[in-house]
Legacy VTK file of the C-alpha trace (Angstrom):
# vtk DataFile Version 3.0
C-alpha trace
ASCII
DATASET POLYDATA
POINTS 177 float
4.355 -17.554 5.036
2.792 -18.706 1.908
4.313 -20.359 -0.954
3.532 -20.005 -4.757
5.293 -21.803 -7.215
8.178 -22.996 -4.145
8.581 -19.273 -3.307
8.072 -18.028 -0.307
6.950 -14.456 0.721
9.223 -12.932 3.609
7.295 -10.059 5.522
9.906 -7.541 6.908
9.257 -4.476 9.188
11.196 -1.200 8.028
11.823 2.106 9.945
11.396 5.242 7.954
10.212 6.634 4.791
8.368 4.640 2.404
9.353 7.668 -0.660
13.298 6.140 0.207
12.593 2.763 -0.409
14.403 0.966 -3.213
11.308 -1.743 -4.288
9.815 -2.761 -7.732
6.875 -1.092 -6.752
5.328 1.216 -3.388
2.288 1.331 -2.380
0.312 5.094 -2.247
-2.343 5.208 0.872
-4.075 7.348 -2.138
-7.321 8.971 -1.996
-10.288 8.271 -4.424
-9.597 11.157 -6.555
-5.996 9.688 -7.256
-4.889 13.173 -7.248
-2.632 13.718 -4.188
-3.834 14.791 -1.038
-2.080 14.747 2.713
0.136 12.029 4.511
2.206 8.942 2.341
0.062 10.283 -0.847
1.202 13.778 -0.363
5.036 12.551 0.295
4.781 10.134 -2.589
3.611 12.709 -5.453
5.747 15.522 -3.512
8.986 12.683 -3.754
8.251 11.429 -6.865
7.206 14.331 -8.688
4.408 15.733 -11.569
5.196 12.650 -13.701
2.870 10.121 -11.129
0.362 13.209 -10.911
0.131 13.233 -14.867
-0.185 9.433 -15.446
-3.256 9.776 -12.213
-4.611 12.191 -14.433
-4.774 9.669 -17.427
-6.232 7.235 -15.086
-9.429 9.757 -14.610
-9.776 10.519 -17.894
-9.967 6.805 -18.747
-11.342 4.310 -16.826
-11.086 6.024 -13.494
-13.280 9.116 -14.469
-15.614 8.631 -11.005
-11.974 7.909 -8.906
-10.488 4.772 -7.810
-13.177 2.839 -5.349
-11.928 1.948 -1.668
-10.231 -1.542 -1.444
-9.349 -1.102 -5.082
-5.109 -0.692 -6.197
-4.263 0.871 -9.948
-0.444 1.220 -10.798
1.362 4.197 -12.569
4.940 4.794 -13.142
6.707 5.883 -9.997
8.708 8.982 -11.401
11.579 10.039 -9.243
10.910 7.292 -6.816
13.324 4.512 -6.577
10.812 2.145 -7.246
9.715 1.179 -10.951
5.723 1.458 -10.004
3.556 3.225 -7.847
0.566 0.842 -6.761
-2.229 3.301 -5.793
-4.744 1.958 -2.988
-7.827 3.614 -1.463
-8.265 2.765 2.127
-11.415 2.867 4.417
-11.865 5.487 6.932
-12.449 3.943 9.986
-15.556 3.717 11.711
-16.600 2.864 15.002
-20.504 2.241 13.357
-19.623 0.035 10.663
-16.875 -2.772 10.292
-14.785 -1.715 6.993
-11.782 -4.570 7.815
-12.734 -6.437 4.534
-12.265 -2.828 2.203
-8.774 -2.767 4.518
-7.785 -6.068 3.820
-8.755 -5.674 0.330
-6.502 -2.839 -0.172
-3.640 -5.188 0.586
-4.927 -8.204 -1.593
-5.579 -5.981 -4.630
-2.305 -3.864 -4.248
-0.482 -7.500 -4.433
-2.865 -8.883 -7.475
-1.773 -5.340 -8.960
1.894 -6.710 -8.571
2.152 -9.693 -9.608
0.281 -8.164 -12.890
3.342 -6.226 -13.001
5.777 -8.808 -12.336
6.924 -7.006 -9.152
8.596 -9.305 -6.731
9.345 -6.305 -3.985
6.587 -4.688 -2.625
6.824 -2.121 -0.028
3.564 -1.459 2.007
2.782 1.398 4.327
-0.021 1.159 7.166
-3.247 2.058 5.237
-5.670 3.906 6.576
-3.647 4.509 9.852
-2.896 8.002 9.550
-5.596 10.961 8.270
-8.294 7.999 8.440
-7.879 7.212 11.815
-7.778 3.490 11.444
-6.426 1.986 15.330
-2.714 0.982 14.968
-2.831 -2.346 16.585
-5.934 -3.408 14.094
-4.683 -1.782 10.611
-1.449 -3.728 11.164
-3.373 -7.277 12.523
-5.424 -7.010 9.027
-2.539 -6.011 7.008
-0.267 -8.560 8.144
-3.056 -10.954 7.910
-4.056 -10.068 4.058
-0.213 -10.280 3.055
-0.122 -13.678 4.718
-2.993 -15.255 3.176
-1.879 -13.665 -0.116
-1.377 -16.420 -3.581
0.959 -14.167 -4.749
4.049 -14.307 -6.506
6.300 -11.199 -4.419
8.670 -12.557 -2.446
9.505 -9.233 -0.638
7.113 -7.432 1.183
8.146 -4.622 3.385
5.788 -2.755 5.778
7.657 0.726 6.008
6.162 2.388 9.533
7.221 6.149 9.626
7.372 6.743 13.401
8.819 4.551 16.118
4.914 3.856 17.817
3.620 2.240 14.057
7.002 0.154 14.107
6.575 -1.323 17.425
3.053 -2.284 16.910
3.757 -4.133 13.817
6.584 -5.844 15.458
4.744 -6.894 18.467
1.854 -8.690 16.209
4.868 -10.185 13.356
6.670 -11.846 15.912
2.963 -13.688 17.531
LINES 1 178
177 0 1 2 3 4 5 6 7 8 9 10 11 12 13 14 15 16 17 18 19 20 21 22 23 24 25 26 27 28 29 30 31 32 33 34 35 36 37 38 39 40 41 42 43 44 45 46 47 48 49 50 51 52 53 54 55 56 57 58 59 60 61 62 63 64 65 66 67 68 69 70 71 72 73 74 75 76 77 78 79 80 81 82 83 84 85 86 87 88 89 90 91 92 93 94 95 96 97 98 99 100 101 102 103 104 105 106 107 108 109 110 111 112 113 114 115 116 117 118 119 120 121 122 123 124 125 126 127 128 129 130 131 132 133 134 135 136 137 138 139 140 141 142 143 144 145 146 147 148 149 150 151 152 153 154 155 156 157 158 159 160 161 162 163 164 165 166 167 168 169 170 171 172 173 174 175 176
């Protein structure tokens, strides 16, 4: 755990759907375009409705014209969510040529740096990169437990939310080590 300003940052494992979670902000597994596309993103816009689509849609007409880069995080408001922000991160897709764990860890780092912009102290996380980009399980959740762990941030709550039973174990095995 790491500690910033005498707080500490508890790490807790959740079962189920990250659109249900009551947090100051989610995280989106987005894609570059920030405009909705399969898995989390596609639940989170679907959940959350056109207002998150319409502030994206700011985003690329303003400083986000060419999309949001992998390993980056932009927040918009989070709609019909029952979170006050939506913290929008591009993952890598995994490749067995080329090591991309920095962009994944990055996705974590920046999504927090996003937060404590905001002021959020509850953050929930799902497993980026894991699904539609094929990132391994047991390695997406190793980096993302070790990027919210060497975090300076401010959240004291961060929640990975795993969707299926498989995700959830594999975090757990590697939280508890």
């Amino acid at each position: 755990m790491r500690h910033h300003e005498g707080m500490a940052t508890t790490i807790t494992l959740v079962r189920g759907d990250i659109t249900e979670q009551h947090a100051d902000a989610v995280v989106n597994a987005a894609n570059s375009s920030l405009l909705g596309g399969g898995g989390v993103d596609g639940a989170i816009h679907r959940r959350g409705g056109p207002e998150i689509l319409a502030a994206c849609r700011e985003l690329r007409a303003g400083h986000y014209g060419k999309g949001l880069p992998v390993g980056q995080a932009v927040a918009t408001r989070a709609g019909r969510l029952a979170a006050r922000w939506v913290i929008h991160t591009v993952g890598p897709v995994w490749s067995a040529e080329e090591d991309r764990s920095a962009q994944l860890a990055s996705c974590y780092r920046e999504s927090l740096r996003v937060a404590d912009e905001l002021g959020a102290s509850s953050v929930a996380f799902p497993a980026v990169s894991t699904g539609i980009y094929g990132w391994p399980m047991d390695d997406g959740a190793r980096i993302a437990l070790a990027a919210v762990r060497a975090a300076d941030t401010a959240v004291t709550d961060v929640r990975f939310v795993l969707y299926d039973e498989t995700a959830y174990a594999v975090f757990a095995g590697l939280a508890d080590g």
